[in-house]
C-alpha positions in Angstrom: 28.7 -5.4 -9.0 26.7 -6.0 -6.0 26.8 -3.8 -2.9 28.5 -5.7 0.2 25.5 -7.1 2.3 25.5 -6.2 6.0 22.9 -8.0 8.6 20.8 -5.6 10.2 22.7 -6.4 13.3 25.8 -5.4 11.9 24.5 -2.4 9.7 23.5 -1.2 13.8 26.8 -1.6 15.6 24.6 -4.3 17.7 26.8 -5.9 19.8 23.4 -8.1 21.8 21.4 -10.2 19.6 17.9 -9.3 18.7 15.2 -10.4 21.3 13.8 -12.5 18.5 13.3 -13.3 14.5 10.6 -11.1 14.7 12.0 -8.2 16.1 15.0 -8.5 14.3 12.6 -8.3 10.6 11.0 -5.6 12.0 14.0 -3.4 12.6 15.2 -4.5 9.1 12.2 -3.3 7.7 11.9 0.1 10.0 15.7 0.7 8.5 15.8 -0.3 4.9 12.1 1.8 4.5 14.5 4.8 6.0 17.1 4.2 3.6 14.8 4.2 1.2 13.2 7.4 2.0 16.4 9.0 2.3 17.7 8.2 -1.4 14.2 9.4 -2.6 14.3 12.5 -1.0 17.6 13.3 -2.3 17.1 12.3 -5.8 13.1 15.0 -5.2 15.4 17.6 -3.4 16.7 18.7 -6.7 13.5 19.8 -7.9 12.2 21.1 -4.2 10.0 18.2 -4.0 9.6 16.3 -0.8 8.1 12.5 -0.5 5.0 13.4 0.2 4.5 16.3 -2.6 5.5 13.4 -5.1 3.1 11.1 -3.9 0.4 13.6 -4.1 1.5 14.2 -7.9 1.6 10.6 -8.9 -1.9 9.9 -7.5 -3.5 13.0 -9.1 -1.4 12.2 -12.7 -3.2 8.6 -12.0 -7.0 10.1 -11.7 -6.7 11.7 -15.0 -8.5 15.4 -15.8 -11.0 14.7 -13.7 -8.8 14.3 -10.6 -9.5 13.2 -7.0 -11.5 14.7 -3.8 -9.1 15.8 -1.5 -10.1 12.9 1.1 -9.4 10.6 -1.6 -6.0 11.5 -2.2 -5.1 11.6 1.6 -6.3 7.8 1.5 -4.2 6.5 -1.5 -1.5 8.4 0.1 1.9 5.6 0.8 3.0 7.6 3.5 -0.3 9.2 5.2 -0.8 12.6 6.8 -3.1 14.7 8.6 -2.4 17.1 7.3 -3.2 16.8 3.5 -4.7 20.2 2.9 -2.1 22.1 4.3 0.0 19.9 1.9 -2.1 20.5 -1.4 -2.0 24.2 0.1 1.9 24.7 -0.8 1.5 22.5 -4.1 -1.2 25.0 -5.4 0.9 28.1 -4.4 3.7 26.2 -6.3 1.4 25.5 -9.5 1.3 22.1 -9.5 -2.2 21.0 -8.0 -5.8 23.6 -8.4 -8.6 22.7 -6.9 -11.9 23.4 -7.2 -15.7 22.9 -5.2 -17.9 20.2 -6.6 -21.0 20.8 -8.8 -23.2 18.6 -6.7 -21.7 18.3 -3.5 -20.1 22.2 -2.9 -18.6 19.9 0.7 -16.4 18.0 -1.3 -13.0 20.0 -3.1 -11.7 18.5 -6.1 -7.6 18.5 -6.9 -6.9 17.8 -10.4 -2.9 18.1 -11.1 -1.7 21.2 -13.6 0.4 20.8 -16.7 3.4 22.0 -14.7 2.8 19.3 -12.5 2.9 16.7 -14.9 6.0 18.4 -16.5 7.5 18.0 -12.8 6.3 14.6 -12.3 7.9 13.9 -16.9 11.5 15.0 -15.4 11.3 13.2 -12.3 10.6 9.6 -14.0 13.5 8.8 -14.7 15.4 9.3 -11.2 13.1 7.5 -9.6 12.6 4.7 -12.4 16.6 4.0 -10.3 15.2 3.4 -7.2 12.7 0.7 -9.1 15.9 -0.5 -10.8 17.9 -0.9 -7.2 15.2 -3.6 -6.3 15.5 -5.7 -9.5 19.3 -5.4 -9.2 18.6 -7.0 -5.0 16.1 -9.7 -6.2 14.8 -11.6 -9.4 11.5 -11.2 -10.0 10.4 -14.6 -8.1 11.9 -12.6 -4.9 9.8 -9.5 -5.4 6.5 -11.4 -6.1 7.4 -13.1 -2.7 8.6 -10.0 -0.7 6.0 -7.8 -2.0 3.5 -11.0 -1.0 5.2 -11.0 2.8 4.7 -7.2 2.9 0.9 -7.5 2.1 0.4 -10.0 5.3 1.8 -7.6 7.3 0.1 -4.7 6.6 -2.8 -7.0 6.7 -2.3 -8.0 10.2 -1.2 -4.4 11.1 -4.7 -3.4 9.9 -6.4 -6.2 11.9 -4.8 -4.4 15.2 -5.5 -1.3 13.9 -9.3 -1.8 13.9 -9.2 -3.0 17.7 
C-alpha cells in the first residue's frame, strides 16, 4: 500500500505559499535528497558505515583490482568532499581500502578496495537494493527515465553557473 502523499508545503508546516514553482521544486528536492540520506545512513549505521565510506566502496568495487587514483575517486564521488584522503585514511585503518604509490608517477596514490571491503559492500546489497526498490514502488519506469532526465538538466545548468 502506498505511503500518504504530503506536498512539500504541507510536509513543512508552511502556512505562506512558496515565492514561486521554482522555489517550491527546489525545496522538494533539498528535502526528499535529506530523507533520502537519512534512510541510507540508518540502514549503513548497522555496519558503522557512513554515506560517504559507502560511496567510496562502491566506486573502488567498480575499478576492479586495479582500482582508482585517489583524485579520481574524490571526482566520481555523489556526495563530494575535500576531504577525501582523510576519508580513505579511516577506511584503511578499518581494512577496507590499501593504497599504494604508482610505478610511473610515485605523485599519484592508488586505492584499490580489500576483500573485506567487498565482503562489506556483499552484506550491504541488499539493504540498499530497498532504497532502489522505494523508487520503483513511487514511479513506473516511464516516471524514472523522466525524473532522472529533469535531474540531469539541473545539474547541467547548476554546472553552467558553477564555471562562472
Amino acid at each position: 500500500m502506498p505511503a500518504s502523499t504530503t506536498t512539500i508545503q504541507q510536509d513543512l508546516k508552511q502556512s505562506k505559499p512558496f515565492r514561486s514553482r521554482g522555489q517550491e521544486a527546489y525545496v522538494a528536492l533539498l528535502r526528499t535528497a535529506d530523507d533520502s540520506k537519512r534512510f541510507l545512513s540508518r540502514l549503513l549505521d548497522a555496519d558503522d558505515v557512513t554515506l560517504q565510506q559507502y560511496n567510496v566502496l562502491r566506486i573502488l568495487r567498480g575499478a576492479g583490482d586495479e582500482g582508482l587514483p585517489t583524485l579520481s575517486v574524490a571526482e566520481r564521488m555523489v556526495e563530494r568532499t575535500p576531504g577525501v584522503t582523510r576519508l580513505i585514511d579511516r577506511m584503511e585503518k578499518k581494512g577496507w581500502v590499501t593504497r599504494e604509490r604508482g610505478s610511473k608517477d610515485r605523485r599519484r596514490v592508488w586505492c584499490m578496495i580489500t576483500s573485506d571491503g567487498l565482503s562489506l559492500l556483499d552484506r550491504l546489497d541488499a539493504p540498499i537494493d530497498t532504497v532502489n526498490d522505494l523508487m520503483s514502488a513511487a514511479l513506473n519506469d516511464e516516471e524514472l527515465r523522466t525524473l532522472t532526465a529533469y535531474l540531469d538538466r539541473i545539474r547541467a545548468r547548476l554546472g553552467a553557473l558553477d564555471q562562472v
